[in-house]
Structures are given as structure tokens and as C-alpha cells.
MARVOLO-712863 format. One record per residue (C-alpha): residue number from 1; residue in three letters; x, y, z. Coordinates in pm, 1 decimal. Last residue first. Layout:
<pts>
PT resi resn        u        v        w
PT  NUM  ALA        X        Y        Z
...
</pts>
This chain:
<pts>
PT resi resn        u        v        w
PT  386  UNK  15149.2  14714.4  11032.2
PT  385  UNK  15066.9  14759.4  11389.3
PT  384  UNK  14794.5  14535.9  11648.1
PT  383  UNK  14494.4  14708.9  11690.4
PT  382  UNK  14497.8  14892.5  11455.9
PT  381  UNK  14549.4  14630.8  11147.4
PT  380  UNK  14231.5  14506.7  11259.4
PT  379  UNK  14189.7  14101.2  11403.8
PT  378  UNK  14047.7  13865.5  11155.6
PT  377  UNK  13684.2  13731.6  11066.4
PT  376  UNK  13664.1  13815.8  10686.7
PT  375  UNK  13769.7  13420.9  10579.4
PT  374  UNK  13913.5  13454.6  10239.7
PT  373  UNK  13740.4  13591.0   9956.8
PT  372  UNK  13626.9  13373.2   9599.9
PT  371  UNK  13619.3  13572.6   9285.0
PT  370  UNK  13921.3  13518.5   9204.8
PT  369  UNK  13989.9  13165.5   9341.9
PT  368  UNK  14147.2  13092.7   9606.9
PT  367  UNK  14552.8  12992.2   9644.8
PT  366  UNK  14722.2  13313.4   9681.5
PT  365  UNK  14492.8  13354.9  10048.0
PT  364  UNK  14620.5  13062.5  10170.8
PT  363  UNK  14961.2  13173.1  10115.1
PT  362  UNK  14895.4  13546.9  10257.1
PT  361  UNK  14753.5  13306.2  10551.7
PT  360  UNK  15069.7  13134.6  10631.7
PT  359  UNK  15043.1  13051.4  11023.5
PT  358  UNK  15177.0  12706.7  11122.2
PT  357  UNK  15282.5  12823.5  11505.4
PT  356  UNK  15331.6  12538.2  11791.2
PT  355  UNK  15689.6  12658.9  11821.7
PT  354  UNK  15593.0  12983.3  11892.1
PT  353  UNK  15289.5  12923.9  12146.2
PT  352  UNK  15572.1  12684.9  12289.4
PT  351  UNK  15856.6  12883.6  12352.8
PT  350  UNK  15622.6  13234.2  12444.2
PT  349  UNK  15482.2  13009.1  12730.2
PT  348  UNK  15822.3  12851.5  12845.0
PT  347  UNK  15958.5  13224.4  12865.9
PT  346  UNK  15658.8  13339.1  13065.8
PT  345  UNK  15688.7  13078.6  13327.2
PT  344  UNK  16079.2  13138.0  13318.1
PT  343  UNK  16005.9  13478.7  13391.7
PT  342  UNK  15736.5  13364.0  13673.3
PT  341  UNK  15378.6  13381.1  13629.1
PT  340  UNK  15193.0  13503.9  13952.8
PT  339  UNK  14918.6  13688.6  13789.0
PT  338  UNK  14944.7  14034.2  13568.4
PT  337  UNK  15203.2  13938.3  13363.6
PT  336  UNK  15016.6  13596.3  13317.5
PT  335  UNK  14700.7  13770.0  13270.6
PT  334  UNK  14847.2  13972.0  13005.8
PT  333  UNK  14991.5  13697.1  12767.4
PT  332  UNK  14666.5  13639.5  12629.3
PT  331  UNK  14722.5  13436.6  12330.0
PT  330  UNK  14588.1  13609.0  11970.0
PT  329  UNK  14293.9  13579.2  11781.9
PT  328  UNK  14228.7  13582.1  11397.9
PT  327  UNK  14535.0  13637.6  11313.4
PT  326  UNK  14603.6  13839.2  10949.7
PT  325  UNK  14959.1  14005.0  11105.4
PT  324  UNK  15058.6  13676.4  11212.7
PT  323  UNK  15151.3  13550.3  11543.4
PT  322  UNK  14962.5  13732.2  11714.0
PT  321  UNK  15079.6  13787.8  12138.0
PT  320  UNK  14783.9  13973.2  12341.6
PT  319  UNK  14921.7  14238.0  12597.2
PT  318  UNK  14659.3  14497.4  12607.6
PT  317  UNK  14896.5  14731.3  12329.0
PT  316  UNK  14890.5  14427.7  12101.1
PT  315  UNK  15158.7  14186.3  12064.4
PT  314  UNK  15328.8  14073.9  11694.6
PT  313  UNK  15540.9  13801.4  11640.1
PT  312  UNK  15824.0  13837.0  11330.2
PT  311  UNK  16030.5  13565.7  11180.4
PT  310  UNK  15832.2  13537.6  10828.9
PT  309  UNK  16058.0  13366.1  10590.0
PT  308  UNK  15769.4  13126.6  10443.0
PT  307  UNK  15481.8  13352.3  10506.3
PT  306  UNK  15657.5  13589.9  10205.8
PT  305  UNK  15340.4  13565.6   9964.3
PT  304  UNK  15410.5  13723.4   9652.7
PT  303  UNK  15069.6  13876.9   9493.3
PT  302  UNK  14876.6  14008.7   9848.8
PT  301  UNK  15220.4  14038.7  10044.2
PT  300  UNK  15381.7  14228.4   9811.8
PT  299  UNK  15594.7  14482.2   9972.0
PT  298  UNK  15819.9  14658.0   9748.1
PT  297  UNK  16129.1  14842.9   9812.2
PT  296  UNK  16275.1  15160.6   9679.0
PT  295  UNK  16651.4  15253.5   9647.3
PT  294  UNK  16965.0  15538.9   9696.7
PT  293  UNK  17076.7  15803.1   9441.7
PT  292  UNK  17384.1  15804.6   9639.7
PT  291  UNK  17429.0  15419.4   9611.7
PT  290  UNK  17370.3  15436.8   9202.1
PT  289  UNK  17306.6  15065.0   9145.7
PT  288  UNK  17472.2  14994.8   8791.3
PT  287  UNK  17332.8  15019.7   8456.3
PT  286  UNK  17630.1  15211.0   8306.5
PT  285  UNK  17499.6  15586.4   8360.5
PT  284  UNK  17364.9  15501.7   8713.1
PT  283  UNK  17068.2  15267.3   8858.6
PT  282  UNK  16834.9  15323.1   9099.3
PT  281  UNK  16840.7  15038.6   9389.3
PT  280  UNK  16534.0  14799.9   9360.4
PT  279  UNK  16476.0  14556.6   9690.8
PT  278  UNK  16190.8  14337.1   9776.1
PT  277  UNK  16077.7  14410.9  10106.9
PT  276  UNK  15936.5  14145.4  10364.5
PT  275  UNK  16323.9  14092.1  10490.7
PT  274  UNK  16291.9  13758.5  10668.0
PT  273  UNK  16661.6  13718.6  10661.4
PT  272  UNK  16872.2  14086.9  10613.4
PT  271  UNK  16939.6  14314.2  10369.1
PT  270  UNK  16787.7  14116.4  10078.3
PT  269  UNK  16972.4  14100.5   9718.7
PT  268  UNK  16904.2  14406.3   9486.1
PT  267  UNK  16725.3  14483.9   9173.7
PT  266  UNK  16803.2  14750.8   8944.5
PT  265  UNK  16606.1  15034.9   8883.5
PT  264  UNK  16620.0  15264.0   8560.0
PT  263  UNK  16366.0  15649.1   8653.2
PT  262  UNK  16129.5  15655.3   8415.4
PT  261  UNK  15951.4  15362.6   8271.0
PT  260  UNK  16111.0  15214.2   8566.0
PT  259  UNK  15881.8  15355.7   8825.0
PT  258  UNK  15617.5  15211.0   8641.6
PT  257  UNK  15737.0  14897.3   8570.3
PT  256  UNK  15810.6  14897.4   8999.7
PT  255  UNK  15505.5  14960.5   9037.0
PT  254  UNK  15337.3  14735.5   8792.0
PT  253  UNK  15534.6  14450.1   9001.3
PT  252  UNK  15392.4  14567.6   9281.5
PT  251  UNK  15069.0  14507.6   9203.7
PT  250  UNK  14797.7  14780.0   9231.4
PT  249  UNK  14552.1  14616.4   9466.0
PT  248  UNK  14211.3  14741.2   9447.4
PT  247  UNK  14033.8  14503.4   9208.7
PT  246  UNK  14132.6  14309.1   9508.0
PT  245  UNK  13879.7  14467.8   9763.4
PT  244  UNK  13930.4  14530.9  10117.4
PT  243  UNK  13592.5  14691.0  10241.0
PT  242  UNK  13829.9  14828.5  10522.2
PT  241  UNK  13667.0  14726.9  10838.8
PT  240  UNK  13776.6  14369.2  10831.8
PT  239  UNK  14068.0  14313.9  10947.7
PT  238  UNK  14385.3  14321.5  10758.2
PT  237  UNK  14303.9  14290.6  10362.6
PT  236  UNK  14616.1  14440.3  10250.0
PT  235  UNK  14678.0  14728.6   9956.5
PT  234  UNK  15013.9  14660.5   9834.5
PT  233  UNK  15308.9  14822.5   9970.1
PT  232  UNK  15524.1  15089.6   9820.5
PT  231  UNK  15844.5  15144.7  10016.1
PT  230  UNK  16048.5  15477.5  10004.0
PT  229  UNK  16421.5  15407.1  10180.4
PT  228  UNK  16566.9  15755.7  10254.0
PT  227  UNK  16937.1  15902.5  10195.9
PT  226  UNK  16740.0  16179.4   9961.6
PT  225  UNK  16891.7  16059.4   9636.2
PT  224  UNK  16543.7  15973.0   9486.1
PT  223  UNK  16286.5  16050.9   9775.4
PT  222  UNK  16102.9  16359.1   9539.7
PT  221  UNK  16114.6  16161.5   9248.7
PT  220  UNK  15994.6  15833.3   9351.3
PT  219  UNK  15706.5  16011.2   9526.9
PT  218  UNK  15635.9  16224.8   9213.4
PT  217  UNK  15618.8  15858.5   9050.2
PT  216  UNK  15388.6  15624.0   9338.8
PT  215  UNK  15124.6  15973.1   9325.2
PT  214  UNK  14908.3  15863.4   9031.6
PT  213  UNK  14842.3  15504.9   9190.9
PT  212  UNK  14688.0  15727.3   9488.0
PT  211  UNK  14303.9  15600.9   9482.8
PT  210  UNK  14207.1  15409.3   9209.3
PT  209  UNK  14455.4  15149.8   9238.9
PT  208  UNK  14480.4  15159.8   9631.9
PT  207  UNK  14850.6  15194.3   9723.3
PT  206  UNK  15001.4  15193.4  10042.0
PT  205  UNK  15363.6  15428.7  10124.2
PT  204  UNK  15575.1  15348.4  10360.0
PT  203  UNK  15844.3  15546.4  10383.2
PT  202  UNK  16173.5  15449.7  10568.2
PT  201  UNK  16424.1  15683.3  10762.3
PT  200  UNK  16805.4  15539.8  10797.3
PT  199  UNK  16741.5  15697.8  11069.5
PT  198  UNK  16631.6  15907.4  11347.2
PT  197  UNK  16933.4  16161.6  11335.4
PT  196  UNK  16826.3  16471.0  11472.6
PT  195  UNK  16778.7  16605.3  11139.8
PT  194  UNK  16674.6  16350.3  10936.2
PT  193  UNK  16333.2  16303.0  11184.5
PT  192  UNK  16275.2  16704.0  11185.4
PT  191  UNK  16290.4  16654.7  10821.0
PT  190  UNK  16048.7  16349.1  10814.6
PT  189  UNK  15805.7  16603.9  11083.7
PT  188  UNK  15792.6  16845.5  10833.8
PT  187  UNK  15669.2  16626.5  10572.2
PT  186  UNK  15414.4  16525.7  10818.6
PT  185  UNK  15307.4  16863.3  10820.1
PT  184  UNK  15342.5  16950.7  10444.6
PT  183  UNK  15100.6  16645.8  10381.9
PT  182  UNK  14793.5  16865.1  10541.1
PT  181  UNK  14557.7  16656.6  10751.2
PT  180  UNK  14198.9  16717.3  10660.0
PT  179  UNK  14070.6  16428.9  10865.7
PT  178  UNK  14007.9  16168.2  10571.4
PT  177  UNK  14407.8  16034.8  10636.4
PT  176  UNK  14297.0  15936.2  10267.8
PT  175  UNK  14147.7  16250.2  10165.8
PT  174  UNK  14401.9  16506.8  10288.8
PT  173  UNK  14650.4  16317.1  10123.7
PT  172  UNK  14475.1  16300.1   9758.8
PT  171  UNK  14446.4  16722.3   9860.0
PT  170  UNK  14795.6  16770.8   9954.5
PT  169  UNK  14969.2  16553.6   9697.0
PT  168  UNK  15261.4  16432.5   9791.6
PT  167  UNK  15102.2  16072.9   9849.5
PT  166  UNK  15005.0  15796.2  10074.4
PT  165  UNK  15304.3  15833.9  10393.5
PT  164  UNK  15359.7  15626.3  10660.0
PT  163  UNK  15647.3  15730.5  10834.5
PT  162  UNK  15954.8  15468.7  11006.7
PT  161  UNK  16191.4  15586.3  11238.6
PT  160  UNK  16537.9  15493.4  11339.0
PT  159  UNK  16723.6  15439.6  11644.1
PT  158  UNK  16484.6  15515.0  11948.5
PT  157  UNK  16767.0  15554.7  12257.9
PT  156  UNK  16580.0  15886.9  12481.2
PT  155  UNK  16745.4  16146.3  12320.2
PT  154  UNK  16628.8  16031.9  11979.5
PT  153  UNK  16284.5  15992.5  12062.3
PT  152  UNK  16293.4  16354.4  12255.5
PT  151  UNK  16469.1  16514.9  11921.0
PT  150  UNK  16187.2  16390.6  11705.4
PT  149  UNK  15937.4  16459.5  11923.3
PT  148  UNK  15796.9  16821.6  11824.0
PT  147  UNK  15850.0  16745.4  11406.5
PT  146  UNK  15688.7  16383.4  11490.4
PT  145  UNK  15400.8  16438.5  11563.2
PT  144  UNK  15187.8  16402.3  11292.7
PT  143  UNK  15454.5  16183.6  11081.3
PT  142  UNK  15252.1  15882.1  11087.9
PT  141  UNK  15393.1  15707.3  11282.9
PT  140  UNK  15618.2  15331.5  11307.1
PT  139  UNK  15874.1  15329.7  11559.0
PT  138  UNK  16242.1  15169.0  11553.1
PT  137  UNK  16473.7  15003.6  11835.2
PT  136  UNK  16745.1  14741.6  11744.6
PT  135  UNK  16862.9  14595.0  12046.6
PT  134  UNK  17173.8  14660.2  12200.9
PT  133  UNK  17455.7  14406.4  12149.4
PT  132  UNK  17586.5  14149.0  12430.1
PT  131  UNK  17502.9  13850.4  12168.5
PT  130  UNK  17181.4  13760.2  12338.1
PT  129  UNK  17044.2  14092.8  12310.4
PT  128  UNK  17097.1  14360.9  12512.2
PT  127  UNK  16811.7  14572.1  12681.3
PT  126  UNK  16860.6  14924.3  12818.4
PT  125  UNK  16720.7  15069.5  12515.1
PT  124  UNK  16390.3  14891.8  12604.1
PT  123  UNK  16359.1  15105.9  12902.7
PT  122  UNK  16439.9  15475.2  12722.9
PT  121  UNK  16207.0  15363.4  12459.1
PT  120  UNK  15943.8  15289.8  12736.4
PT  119  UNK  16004.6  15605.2  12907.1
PT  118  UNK  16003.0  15806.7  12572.9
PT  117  UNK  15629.5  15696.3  12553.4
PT  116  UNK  15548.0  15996.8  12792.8
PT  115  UNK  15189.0  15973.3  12691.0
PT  114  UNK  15079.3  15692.5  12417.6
PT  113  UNK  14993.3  15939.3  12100.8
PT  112  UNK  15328.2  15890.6  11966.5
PT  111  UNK  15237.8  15537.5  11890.0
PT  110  UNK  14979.5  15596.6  11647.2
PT  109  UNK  14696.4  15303.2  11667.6
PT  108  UNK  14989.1  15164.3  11706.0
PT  107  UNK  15339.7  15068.1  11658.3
PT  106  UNK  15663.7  15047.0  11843.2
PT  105  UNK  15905.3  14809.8  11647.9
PT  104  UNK  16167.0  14568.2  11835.6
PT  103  UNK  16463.6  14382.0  11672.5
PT  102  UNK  16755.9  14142.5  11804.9
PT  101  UNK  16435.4  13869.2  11925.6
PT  100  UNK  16631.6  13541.4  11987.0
PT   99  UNK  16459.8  13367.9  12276.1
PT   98  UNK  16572.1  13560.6  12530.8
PT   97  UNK  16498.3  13846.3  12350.0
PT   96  UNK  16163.1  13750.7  12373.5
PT   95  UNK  16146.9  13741.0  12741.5
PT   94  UNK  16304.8  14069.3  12761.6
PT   93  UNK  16021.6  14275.2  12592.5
PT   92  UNK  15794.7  14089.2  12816.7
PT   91  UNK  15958.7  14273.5  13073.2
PT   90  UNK  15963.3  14556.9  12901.5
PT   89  UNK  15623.5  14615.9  12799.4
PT   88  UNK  15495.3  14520.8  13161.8
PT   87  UNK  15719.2  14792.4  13279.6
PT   86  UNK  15562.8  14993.9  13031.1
PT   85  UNK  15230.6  14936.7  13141.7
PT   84  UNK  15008.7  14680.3  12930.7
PT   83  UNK  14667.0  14880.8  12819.6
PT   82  UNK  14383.0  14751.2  12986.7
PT   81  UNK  14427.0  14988.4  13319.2
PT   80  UNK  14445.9  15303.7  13008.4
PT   79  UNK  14084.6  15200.2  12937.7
PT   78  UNK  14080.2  15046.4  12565.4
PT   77  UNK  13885.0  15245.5  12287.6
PT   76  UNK  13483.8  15269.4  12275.6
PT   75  UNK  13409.6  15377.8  11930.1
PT   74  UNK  13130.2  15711.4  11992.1
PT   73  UNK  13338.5  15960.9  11840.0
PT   72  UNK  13385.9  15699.5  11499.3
PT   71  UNK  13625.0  15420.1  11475.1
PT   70  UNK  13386.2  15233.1  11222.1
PT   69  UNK  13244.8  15517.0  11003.3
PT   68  UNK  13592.9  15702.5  10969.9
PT   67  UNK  13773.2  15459.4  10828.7
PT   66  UNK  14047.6  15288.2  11087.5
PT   65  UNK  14306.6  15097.2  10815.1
PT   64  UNK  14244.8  15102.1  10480.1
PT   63  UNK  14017.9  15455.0  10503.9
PT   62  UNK  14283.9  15620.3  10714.4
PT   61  UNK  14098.2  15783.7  10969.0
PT   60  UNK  14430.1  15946.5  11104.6
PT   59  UNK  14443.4  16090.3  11488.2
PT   58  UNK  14500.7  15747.1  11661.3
PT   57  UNK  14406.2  15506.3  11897.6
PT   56  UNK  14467.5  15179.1  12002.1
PT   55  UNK  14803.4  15208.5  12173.7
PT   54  UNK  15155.5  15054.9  12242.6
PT   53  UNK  15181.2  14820.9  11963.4
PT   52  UNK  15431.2  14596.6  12021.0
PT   51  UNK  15665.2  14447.3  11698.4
PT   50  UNK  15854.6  14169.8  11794.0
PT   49  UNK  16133.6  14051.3  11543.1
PT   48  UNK  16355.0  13729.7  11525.0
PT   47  UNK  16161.0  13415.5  11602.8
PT   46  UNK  16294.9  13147.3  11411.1
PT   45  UNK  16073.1  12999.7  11151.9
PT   44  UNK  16128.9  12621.0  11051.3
PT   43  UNK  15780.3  12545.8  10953.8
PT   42  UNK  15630.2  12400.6  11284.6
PT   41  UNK  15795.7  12705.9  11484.2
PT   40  UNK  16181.0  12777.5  11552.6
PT   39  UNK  16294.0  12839.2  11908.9
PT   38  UNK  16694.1  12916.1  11965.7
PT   37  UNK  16753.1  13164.4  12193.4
PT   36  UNK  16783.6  12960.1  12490.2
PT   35  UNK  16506.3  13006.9  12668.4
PT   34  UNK  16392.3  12688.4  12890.2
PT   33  UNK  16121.8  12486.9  12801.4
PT   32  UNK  15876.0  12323.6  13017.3
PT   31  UNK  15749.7  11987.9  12931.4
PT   30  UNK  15810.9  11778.4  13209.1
PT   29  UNK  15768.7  12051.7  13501.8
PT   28  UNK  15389.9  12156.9  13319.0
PT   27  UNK  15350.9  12550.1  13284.8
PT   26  UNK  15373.7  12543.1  12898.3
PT   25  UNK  15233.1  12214.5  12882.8
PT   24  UNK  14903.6  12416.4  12961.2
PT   23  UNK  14897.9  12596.7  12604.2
PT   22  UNK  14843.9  12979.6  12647.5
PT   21  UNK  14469.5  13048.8  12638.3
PT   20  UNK  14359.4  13227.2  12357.1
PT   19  UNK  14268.6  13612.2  12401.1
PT   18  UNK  13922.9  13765.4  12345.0
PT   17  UNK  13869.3  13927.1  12037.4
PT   16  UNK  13917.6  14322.7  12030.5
PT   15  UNK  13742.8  14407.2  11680.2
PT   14  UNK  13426.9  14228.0  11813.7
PT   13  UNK  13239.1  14142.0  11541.0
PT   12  UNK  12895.0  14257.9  11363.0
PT   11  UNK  13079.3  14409.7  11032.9
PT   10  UNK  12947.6  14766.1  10979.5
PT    9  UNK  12754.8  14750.9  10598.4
PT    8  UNK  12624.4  15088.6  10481.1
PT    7  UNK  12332.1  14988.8  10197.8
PT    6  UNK  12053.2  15177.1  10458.3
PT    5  UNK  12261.0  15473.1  10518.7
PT    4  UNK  12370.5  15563.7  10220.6
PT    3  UNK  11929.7  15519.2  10126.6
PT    2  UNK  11937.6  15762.9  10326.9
PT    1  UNK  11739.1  15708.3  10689.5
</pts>
């Protein structure tokens, strides 16, 4: 044994925590709530976005999100009979859109690694919201597949795509998707995206301080005026695989100084309620946003807390409903799909997990001291989406 091996610390936890039970008032004749598209929880929070995840797996070993020595050839993934079928997707899919949901993201793991996932697309595309209005339908990848699935996606109703992507740089790239995946392929894959008309087309890019700070201007540059949203997010302490540390965080208010030192910004007013990103649009000759040169955003949920506005639930690819993106566990919704729960059942279940939510860890998190951490026992970022 190396004395690598001897200071290597795996967290002793099960990244798959067992599911909460849903609350039994749920089920009960006297306190059973009926959908009506208008549930808020504890704080006021209406419940506007679902974002499934669809598998557990992917191709990337991005060191902030699956690194290599966790999710290893030996990591035992779900069985396929664990993972919710798309029917089950779907109908669960409707339930919250009874309640209000107008917006659905497919994540992963990487989502274009779940076989034939233009079936579920082409499902969910048949839903309306409660205003008579199709749903808004987007995926999160990262770009690997995209350039032979792009048209397929689009053909079968997905709206607009969104690719994660850490740097131009092949080799800085190569590193942090640590599986020798070159940058030109995913950059292929944005095109093919454009193309076919999967957008507007956001990318996400994370910083780590020391890692790819060097890369937030020549991706500025090369995105300026290209009709695409980039969006630098702060390094996050999901799960607890990743070694998050805060010396790592690059603010984004030092991105966006940096990005100004060359190219002006300007910032602009949300695009929607809940929005997570804070907008900058570049700026023209007389200090006005440029609309063909386009914008950035920022997502600071380490320095600028946004628990306050957050409208979003999150349910994992074996059917367990989080209602924060730092959960610790999440309410098995599964063995109600999978038992003799009713829609109604399942729309009285979803109404009062909601309304019974308080979650505001990025707050909680604002709050300790420096050199204190918050609680390490949460559920991975992979197992539920970004």
C-alpha cells in the first residue's frame, strides 16, 4: 500500500439513501388534498420546475461531481428494474403539472446514456400544462453525444438543450472530465445542437479556483455574439465525494470583474421567477446591452444564497422526490407508482411533502463560520441532476 493509498479518504455512506416515507395524512379522507395548481411550501414557494434524472451513470469522471476513485469499474449502479420506466416518468410527470409544474429538465448521470430516451421526450411532449400550453422540455449533457442525437431530440419534442462545459482548453478539459475526452467533441455536438434547432443553448460552465479560473475569459470570447447563454457557476459542495473545499470557490462576483476587465457587462433584470442566474448582457458603444452580442449568467449559490425563490423539486432516476439539490434523503414516490396508489393518491402525496418543505441549506451554509463545514451527509449531485 502507497502511502496515496493509505491518506485516500472514501466517505463510509450509502450514496443511494433509502427513501422517506410519504406523510400518512396524505392518504387520510380528512386531510387529502386535491391538485389544483396552487401548492406553496412553509416559506411561500410555489412549485414550478421538476427536474428528473433519468439515469445514474455516465461517461465523465468529473472530479466535482463522480471522481474517478468513487464511481470506479467495480461501483455498483442501479438495475434497469430500479430505474422508474418511462411510463412511470410520465405519469408522475403529470401529477406535478397538476400542481403547477410549466417546466421539466432531463438530467443524469448523463441522460443520453438512458436507451431510446426519445420515448420519454416524445411522452412528456404530449403533456399540457394547466394553462392549455405545452410544457417546457430541456436536457442537461454533456455534449458527448449529442452531435448523433441532436436531430432525434429535436424530432421527438425536446426544446432546448443545456451542455456542461469546463474550459476550451483541450488538455484543462481532458483533465477534469479525467477520461481523456477531447473538448472539440462536445464542441461538435453544441453545433449539431444550433443546427437542428435545440435552443436557446446554455453553457454551464463550473469553476474550481485553481483548476479552470484561466479558461472563464477565452470562454467569454468564444460565446460572445454566438446566440448562446454561457453560465459560470460556483464550485458546490453536493454530496460528498468531491473533497468540496471553499478555498476552491472562485466567486462570482470576481467573475464577472474579470470578464469586465475586458469585455463591459451590464446587468440585467431576471427572465423569469426563481431564476438561479444572475444576469450580465455585454454592453455596446454607449453602455447599453448589446442584444446581438448576447449575455452571461452567474450562479452563486455558495456566496448568494437563492433558497428563498427556489420553486424547483428534484426526483431521481429510481423515483425518489428531493426537495433540494443538498437533501439529505428524499420521499419514495416509487412504491406508490409501483403499489395501488391512485392519481389523486399521488397528487395528495406530492401536495403535502411540498407544502411541508423548509429546505434552505445554501442559507445555512452562508451562516457558519470559515473554518467550520456543514453537515457532509447529503445525497450526490449524480444521482439526482444539477
Amino acid at each position: 500500500m502507497t502511502d496515496q493509498d493509505t491518506h485516500r479518504v472514501i466517505p463510509l455512506m450509502d450514496l443511494r439513501p433509502s427513501g422517506l416515507a410519504v406523510p400518512a395524512a396524505a392518504f387520510d379522507a380528512a386531510t387529502r388534498i386535491q391538485a389544483d395548481g396552487l401548492i406553496a411550501d412553509r416559506r411561500g414557494r410555489a412549485l414550478h420546475d421538476l427536474r428528473i434524472s433519468v439515469t445514474d451513470r455516465c461517461n465523465f469522471r468529473c472530479n466535482y461531481c463522480m471522481p474517478k476513485e468513487i464511481f470506479d469499474k467495480d461501483y455498483a449502479y442501479l438495475k434497469h428494474s430500479d430505474l422508474l420506466s418511462f411510463e412511470e416518468i410520465t405519469r408522475l410527470a403529470r401529477v406535478f403539472v397538476a400542481h403547477g409544474v410549466e417546466k421539466i429538465r432531463l438530467t443524469g448521470g448523463e441522460p443520453l446514456l438512458r436507451k431510446n430516451l426519445e420515448q420519454l421526450i416524445e411522452q412528456l411532449a404530449g403533456l399540457r400544462t394547466l394553462a392549455g400550453k405545452p410544457l417546457d422540455i430541456t436536457l442537461t449533457t454533456n455534449g458527448s453525444l449529442l452531435a448523433r442525437k441532436a436531430q432525434s431530440l429535436k424530432d421527438a419534442g425536446l426544446q432546448r438543450v443545456t451542455v456542461s462545459l469546463d474550459g476550451l482548453d483541450d488538455a484543462v478539459f481532458r483533465s477534469m472530465n479525467d477520461v481523456d475526452f477531447p473538448v472539440a467533441d462536445v464542441l461538435e455536438g453544441i453545433e449539431a445542437a444550433r443546427t437542428v434547432g435545440l435552443g436557446p443553448i446554455k453553457i454551464n460552465m463550473v469553476v474550481k479556483r485553481a483548476t479552470n479560473a484561466q479558461e472563464i475569459l477565452p470562454m467569454a470570447r468564444r460565446f460572445k455574439g454566438s446566440g448562446m447563454v454561457l453560465r459560470f457557476i460556483e464550485y458546490m459542495d453536493v454530496g460528498a465525494t468531491n473533497g468540496w473545499r471553499m478555498n476552491e470557490v472562485m466567486p462570482s462576483a470576481e467573475v464577472v470583474q474579470l470578464i469586465q476587465s475586458e469585455l463591459p457587462l451590464v446587468q440585467l433584470s431576471a427572465s423569469s421567477p426563481g431564476e438561479t442566474a444572475q444576469r450580465w448582457g455585454y454592453t455596446n458603444a454607449s453602455g447599453a446591452h448589446d442584444t446581438e452580442a448576447g449575455e452571461i449568467g452567474v450562479i452563486s449559490s455558495v456566496t448568494q444564497a437563492f433558497c428563498s425563490s427556489c420553486n424547483r423539486a428534484r426526483l431521481s432516476t429510481e423515483g425518489q422526490l428531493y426537495l433540494c439539490l443538498f437533501a439529505e434523503k428524499g420521499y419514495d414516490l416509487r412504491s406508490l407508482v409501483r403499489g395501488q396508489a391512485s392519481d389523486a393518491d399521488l397528487q395528495s402525496a406530492v401536495a403535502h411533502i411540498w407544502q411541508g418543505r423548509t429546505d434552505n441549506y445554501s442559507e445555512q451554509r452562508s451562516s457558519l463560520p470559515a473554518d467550520q463545514s456543514a453537515p457532509v451527509k447529503r445525497v450526490e449531485m449524480s444521482y439526482i441532476g444539477g
